[in-house]
N, C-alpha and C positions, 0 to 999 in steps of 0.2 A: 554709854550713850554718846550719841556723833558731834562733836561741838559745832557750830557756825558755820565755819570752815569744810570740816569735812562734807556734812551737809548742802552745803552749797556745790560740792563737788561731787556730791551724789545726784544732785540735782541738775548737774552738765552729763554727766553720763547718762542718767533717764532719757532726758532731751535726744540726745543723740543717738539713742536706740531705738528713739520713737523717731526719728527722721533727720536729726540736726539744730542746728540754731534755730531755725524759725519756731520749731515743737516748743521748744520752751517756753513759749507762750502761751501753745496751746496747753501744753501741758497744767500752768501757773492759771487759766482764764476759760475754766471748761466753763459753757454758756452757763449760766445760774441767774438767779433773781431772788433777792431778799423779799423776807416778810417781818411782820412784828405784832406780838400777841404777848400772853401771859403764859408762865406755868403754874399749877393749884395743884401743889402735894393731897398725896392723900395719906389718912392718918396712921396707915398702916407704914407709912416709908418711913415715917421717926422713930418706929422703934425697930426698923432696919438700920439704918443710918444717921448720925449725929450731926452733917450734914445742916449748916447753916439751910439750905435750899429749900429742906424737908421740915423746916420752920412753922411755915407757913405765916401769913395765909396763900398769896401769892406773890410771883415776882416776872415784872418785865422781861422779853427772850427778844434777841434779834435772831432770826433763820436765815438760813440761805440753802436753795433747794437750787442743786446742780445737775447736767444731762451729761451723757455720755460723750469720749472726746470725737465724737463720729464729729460727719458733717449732718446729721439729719437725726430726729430725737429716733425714728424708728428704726434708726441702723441698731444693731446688737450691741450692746452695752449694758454699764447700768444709771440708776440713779441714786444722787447723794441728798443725803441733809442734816447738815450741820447746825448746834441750836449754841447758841451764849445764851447763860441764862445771868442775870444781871442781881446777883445777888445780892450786892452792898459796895461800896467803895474796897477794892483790893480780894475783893472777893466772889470775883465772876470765874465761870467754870463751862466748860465747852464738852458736847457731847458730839462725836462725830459718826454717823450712820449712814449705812449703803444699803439699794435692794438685795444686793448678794449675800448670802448668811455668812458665808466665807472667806476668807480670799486664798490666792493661785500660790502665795507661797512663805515662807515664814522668817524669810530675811531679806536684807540687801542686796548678797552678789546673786541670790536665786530670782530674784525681783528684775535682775539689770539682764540675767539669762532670758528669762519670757521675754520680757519685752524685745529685746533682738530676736528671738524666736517669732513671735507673731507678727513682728511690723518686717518682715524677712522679705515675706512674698513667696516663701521658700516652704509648699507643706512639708514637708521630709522635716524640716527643722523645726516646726511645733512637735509631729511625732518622734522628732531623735529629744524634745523638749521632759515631753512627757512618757517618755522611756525612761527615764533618768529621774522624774519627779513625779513619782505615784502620788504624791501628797496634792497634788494640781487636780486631779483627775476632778473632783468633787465639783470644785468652783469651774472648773471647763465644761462640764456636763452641765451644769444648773446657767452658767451663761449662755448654750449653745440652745437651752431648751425654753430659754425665757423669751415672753413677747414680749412686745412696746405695752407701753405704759400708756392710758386715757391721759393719767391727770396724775401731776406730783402729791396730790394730797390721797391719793386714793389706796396706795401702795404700801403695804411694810419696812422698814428699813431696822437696820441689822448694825449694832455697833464693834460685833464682830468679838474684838478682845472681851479678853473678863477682866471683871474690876469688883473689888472687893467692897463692899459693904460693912461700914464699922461700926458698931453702935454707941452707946456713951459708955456700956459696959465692958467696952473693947470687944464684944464680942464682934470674928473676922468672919463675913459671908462671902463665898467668889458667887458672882452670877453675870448671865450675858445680858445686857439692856437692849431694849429696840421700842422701835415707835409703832404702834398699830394702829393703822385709820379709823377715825369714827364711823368713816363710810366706806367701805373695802369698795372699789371699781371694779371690773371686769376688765384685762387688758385687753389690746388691739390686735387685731393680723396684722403684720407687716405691712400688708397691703393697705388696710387703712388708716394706719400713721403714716406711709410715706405718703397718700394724698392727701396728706395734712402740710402746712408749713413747716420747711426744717427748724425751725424756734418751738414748735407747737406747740411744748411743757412749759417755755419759760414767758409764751403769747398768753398764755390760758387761765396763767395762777390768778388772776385777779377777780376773773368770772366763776372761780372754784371760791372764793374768800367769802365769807368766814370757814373754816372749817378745823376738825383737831386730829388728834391722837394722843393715843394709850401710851405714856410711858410706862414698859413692863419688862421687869427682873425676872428672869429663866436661874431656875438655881438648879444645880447637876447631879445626875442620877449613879450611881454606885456604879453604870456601866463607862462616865465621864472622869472617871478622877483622873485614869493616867492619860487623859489628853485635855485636860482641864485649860492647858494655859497655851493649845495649838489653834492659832486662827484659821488653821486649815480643816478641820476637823470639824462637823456637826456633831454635835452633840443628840443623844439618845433620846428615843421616845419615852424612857424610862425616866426623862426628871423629875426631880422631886414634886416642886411645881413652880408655879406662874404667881407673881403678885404686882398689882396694879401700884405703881409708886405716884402714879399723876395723871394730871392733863394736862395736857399741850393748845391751847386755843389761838390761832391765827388768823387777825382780821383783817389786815391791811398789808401792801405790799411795800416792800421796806423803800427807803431812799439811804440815800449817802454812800462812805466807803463802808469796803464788805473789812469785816475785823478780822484779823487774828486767829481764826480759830487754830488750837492744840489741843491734841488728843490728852495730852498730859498737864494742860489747865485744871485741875481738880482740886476742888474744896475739904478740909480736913471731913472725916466721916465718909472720905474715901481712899480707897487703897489701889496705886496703881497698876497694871497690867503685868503681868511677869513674862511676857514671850521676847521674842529678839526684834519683831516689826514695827512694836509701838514707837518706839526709841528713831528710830530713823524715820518714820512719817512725822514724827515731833518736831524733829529738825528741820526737815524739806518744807513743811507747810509752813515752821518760822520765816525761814529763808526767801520763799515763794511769795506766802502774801505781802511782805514788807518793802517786794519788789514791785509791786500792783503800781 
């Protein structure tokens, strides 16, 4: 795993592949707006996971729902949201999720290649990109095909790695987490996000408030094993199945500073991600927000 330091220098190269010193900003400050609500396990998640969280009854979350690094919500991108859930003193735990199921690549130096590649201006050099990284192709198709978004609350998000699930019996579950809307939207045409304000996700959340989602474990089908722990990779219509571990309920729009989140903030009764990506977005988001 990347210490501080390194981290912080992974986080000068990002910058500068995305444009130079000034990205660094953008990079550390993509538009977002906090909320704050509760979560309420459901009784099926404690005998998944041992998981202070899944205690129950419920426990205070701070959110922060983020837009893509465009200038405008309906440029091509995607959308984030990231939850603290406030477990107890020394025992909060962050879940980090994106609309993309996927992502573009499954380390560092192939992370700092795309991004030189796309921010080029050069198409020959996304396709000399993705010549070279058939494993991209997924997350490039599913971003090229995706609309604008109505409303941050209305969309699925995807936390992408697998995390293991412990029970008090040790018994070890891998599954994918994501948030499902209590209200699915309909996205936009292009055309009617961009006649909207370029803020128009993070103008909007307050007139969308109250609303939730489905905290929900994917657990993997016999066709998933050998790409179990690839962020790249979708996993098969054959899993096993789906179970509801909670709800997510958000009524109000946060205030103060945005915290900390890490991917690898995790409460015992969870086990962390085995890929090579988590490990360095752990770093960079230390580094990043502490710079806020």
């Amino acid at each position: 795993m990347r210490t501080s330091a390194s981290a912080d220098s992974l986080l000068d190269d990002v910058a500068a592949a995305v444009g130079g010193d000034a990205s660094r900003d953008r990079l550390l400050h993509a538009r977002g707006v906090l909320a704050t609500g509760r979560f309420t396990p459901t009784a099926e998640s404690g005998e998944l996971s041992a998981a202070a969280l899944f205690a129950g009854p419920s426990v205070p979350v701070t959110a922060r729902f983020s837009s893509t690094l465009g200038g405008h919500d309906g440029e091509p991108g995607d959308q984030g949201l990231a939850v603290r859930f406030h477990v107890g003193p020394g025992q909060d735990m962050d879940l980090l999720a994106f609309t993309l199921p996927v992502f573009f690549v499954r380390n560092a130096p192939d992370m700092l290649e795309f991004l030189r590649a796309t921010n080029s201006g050069d198409p020959a050099a996304v396709s000399e990109f993705a010549a070279h990284h058939p494993e991209a192709a997924t997350a490039m198709a599913l971003a090229e095909e995706a609309r604008p978004a109505d409303s941050f609350t209305g969309v699925t998000y995807h936390a992408v790695h697998t995390f293991g699930l412990v029970g008090e019996n040790g018994r070890l579950r891998w599954a994918r987490l994501g948030w499902e809307p209590w209200w699915p939207l309909e996205p936009l045409s292009r055309e009617e996000a961009l006649a909207r304000p370029a803020d128009y996700l993070t103008r909007g959340l307050a007139g969308r408030l109250p609303s939730g989602f489905r905290l929900v474990a994917r657990f993997p089908g016999a066709d998933d094993l050998g790409v179990l722990h690839d962020p790249t990779r979708v996993w098969s219509t054959s899993a096993d199945r789906s179970v509801d571990l909670g709800e997510l309920m958000l009524d109000a729009v946060g205030v103060g500073v945005t915290p900390r989140f890490d991917p690898l903030r995790l409460l015992r009764g969870f086990e962390a991600p085995r890929d090579e990506l988590v490990g360095v977005r752990s770093g960079v988001y230390g580094v990043g927000w502490g710079r806020r």
